[in-house]
Every structure is written in structure tokens, then in C-alpha cells.
C-alpha positions in Angstrom: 0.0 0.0 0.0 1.3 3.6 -0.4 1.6 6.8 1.9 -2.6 7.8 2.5 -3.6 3.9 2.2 -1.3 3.2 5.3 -2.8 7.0 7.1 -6.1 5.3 6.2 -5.4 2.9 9.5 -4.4 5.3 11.6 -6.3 8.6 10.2 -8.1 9.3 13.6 -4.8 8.6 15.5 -3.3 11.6 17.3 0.0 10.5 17.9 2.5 11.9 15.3 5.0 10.0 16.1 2.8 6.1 15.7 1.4 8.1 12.2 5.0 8.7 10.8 5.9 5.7 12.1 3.0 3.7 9.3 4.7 5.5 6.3 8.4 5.6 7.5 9.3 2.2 5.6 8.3 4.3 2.4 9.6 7.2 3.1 13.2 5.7 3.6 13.2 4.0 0.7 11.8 7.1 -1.7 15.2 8.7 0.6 17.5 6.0 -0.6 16.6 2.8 -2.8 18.7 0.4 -1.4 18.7 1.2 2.0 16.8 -1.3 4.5 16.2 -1.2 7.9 14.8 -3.8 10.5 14.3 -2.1 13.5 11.4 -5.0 14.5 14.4 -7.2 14.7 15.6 -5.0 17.5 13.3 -3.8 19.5 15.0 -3.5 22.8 16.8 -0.7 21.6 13.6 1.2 21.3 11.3 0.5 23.6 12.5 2.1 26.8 11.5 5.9 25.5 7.7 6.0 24.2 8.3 8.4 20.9 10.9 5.5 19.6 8.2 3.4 20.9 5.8 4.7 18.9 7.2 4.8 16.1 8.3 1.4 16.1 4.6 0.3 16.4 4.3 2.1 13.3 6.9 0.5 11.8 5.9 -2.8 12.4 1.7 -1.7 11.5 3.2 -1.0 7.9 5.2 -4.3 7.7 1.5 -5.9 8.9 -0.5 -3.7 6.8 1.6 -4.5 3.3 1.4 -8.3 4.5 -2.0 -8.6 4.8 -2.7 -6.6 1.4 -0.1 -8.4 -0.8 -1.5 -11.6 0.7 -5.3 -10.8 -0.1 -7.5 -11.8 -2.9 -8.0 -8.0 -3.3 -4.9 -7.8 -4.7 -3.8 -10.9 -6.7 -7.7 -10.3 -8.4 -6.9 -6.1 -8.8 -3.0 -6.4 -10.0 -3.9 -9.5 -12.5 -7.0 -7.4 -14.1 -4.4 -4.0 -14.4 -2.0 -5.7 -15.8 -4.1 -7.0 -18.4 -4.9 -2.9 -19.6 -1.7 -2.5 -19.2 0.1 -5.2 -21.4 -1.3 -3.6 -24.9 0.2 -0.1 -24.4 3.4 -1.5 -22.7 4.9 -3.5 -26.0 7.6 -1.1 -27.3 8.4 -0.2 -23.1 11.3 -1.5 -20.7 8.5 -1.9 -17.9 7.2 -4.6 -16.6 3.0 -4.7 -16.7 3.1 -6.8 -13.3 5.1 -4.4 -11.6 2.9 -1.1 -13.3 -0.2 -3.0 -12.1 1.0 -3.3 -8.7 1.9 0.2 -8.3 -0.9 1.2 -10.6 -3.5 -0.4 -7.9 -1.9 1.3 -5.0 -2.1 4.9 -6.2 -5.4 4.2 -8.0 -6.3 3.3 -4.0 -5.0 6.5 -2.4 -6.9 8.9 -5.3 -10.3 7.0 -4.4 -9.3 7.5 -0.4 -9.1 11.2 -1.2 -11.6 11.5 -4.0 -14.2 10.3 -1.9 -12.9 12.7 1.6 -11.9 9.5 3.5 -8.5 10.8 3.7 -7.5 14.4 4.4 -4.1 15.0 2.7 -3.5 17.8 4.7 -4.3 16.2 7.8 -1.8 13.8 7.3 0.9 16.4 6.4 -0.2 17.8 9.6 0.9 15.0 11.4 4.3 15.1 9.4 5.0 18.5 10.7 4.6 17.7 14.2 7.4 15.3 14.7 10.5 15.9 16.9 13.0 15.6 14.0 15.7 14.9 16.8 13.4 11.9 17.9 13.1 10.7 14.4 16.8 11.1 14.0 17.8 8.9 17.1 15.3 6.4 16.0 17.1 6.1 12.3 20.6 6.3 14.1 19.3 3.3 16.0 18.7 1.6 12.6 22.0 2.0 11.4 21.1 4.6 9.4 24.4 6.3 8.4 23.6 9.1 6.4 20.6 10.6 8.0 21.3 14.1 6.3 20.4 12.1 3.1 16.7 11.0 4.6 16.0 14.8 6.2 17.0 16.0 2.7 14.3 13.8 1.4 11.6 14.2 4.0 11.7 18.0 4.2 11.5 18.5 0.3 8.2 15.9 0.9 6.6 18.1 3.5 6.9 20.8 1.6 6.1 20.2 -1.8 3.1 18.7 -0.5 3.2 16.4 -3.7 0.5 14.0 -2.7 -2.1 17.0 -3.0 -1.4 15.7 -6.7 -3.4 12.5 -6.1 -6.6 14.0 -6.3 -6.6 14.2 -9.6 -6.4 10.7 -11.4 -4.6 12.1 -14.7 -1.4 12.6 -12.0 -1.7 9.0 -11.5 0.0 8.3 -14.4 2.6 10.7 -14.2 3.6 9.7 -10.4 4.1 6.0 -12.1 6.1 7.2 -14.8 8.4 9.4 -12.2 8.5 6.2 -9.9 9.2 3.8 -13.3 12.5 6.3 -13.8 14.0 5.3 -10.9 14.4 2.2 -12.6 14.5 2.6 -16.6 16.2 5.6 -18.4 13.0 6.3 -20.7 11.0 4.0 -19.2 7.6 6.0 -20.9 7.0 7.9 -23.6 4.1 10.7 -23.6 1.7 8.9 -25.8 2.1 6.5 -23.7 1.6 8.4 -20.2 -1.4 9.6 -22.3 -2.3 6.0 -23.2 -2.2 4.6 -19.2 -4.5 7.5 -18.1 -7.1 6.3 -20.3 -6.7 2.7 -18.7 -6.4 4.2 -14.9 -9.8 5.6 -16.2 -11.1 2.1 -17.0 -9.8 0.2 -13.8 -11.2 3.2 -11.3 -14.6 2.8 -12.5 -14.2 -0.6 -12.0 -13.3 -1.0 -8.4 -14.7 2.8 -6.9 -17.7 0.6 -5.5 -16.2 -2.0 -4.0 -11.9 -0.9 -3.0 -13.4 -0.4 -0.1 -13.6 -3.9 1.2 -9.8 -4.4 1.2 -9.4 -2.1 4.0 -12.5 -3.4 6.0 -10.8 -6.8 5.6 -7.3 -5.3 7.0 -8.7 -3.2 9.5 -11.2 -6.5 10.7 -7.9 -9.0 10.7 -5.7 -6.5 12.7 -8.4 -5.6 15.5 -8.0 -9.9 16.1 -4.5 -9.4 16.7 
């Protein structure tokens, strides 16, 4: 799931520091692509202060969260039928369908959160802007982070740009894949093709806007048994 389906969990949460702590995972790898952290391996080293606390609860509700999604029949069902839009206009590109699809779902999910006012992007920026960056630094330190100038670099320029504001229009859709497909390919999409994957992300909303709402009642039922 991406940044506003993870908020969706903890949208009427008021601690900051459990909120950053859902979207952290993501946010450290949009920082730095091959950097990975396991702080739920370690948990000792966080527990005795309740900010690092929280935000290792967080941590460890996004590694649940994505688990439970990637392991539903929301998603196998929802990536598979994407992917098959996808394949035609995808022939003469590097990228994979599978991998568009799975991306292409995800965003597709956080425009309909918005679209429909069940997620307040500026709430969640909110949020963003409350935490103790010298909390959030100790907690990365903790992770072996070794370069966290590189991740506040990152995470201010996010804050500010506000860039998921862009998500509530679905036409932005497409050009947050293509921006997310360069980190990976050179060219990875040409604009008649940009052009081309709007007109499917058209198809595939109308599709699932009545029903993408049963994935997160399923998640949100399976983590209140836990």
C-alpha cells in the first residue's frame, strides 16, 4: 500500500510520532533505494522511550498492513486485471505490466481515499510536521542509518512540496508511475504512452470505486483480532 492507504489505518490517530511511524518504511526508501532497515528485529533498543516506541509500532503496523494486502484476494484479483490494460500499451516499453499493475492499484487506491474525503491529505501532512525531528533522527541512528542528512534532505523537500495534493486528480496517476518507473529505466515511458495509461487508470477506477473499499474493512477486521 502507499503513503494515504497506510494513514487510512491510523487517520483518527493523534499521535504523530505512531502516524510517521506507518509510512516511515516508504519514506526511507523514496530517501534511498537500497537502503533497509529492520528495527522489528531489534526492538529493545527502542522501547525504553515511548516516541521511539511509537514509532516502532508504526513500523511494524506498515510491515502488517503491506502483508496482509499483498496476501489478499483484493490484490492478486486487482493487480492480474491491471495488468491486463496494461500489457497492450506496454509492448515497445522497458517496464514490466506486473510491476505497473502493482503500483498502478496502489495509487489508484489512495486517489479514491481522497476522491471520496476519507483521507485528508493535509491532515496527514499535519501530522508530518509535528514530529520531533531529533526523535526521528535517534530512532534512524538506531537503525543503522548512516547518512541521515540524506533522509531529512528527502523528507523536508516531501513536507513541503506537499506532492500528494497531486493525487486527487487521477490524470497525476500516471505521471507519479512514470516518475517512480525512472527510478528504474532511463526512458521508461513515452508521452503517448503516459497519455495512453491514463485512459486505462480511467477504466480500472470505475471498475473497483464501489467496492476498494472492502480491502481495508478486511485489513482493518484481521488487525483488530490481533
Amino acid at each position: 500500500m502507499n503513503f494515504l492507504s497506510h494513514f487510512y489505518f491510523e487517520r483518527k490517530n493523534q499521535d504523530e510520532n505512531m502516524v510517521i511511524g506507518t509510512v516511515l518504511p516508504d519514506l526511507v526508501k523514496n530517501a534511498h533505494k537500497d537502503w533497509n532497515f529492520y528495527p522489528q528485529k531489534r526492538e529493545a533498543l527502542f522501547t525504553e522511550d515511548h516516541q521511539l516506541n511509537a514509532l516502532l509500532k508504526g513500523w511494524k503496523k506498515h510491515l502488517e498492513v503491506d502483508l496482509l494486502f499483498h496476501s489478499s484476494d483484493f490484490f492478486n484479483t486487482e493487480t492480474a486485471k491491471l495488468k491486463t490494460l496494461l500489457v497492450p500499451i506496454l509492448q515497445d516499453s522497458p517496464v514490466r505490466p506486473s510491476f505497473l499493475a502493482h503500483i498502478g492499484v496502489e495509487l489508484v487506491l489512495d486517489h479514491l481515499l481522497v476522491q471520496d474525503n476519507i483521507i485528508n491529505i493535509n491532515s496527514f501532512y499535519e501530522h508530518l510536521n509535528k514530529v520531533d525531528e531529533e526523535i526521528l533522527n535517534t530512532f534512524l541512528k538506531k537503525c543503522d542509518c548512516t547518512d541521515t542528512d540524506k533522509f531529512f534532505k528527502f523528507f523536508n523537500s516531501f513536507k513541503s512540496s506537499r506532492y500528494l495534493l497531486s493525487y486527487q486528480k487521477l490524470e497525476n496517476i500516471s505521471y507519479a508511475l512514470q516518475r517512480i518507473c525512472m527510478r528504474l529505466w532511463p526512458h521508461p515511458l513515452t508521452e503517448t504512452t503516459v497519455a495512453q495509461l491514463n485512459e486505462q487508470l480511467v477504466i480500472y477506477k470505475t471498475s473497483i470505486e464501489e467496492d476498494y473499499l472492502s480491502v481495508f474493512k478486511e485489513i482493518g477486521g484481521k488487525l483488530l483480532k490481533k
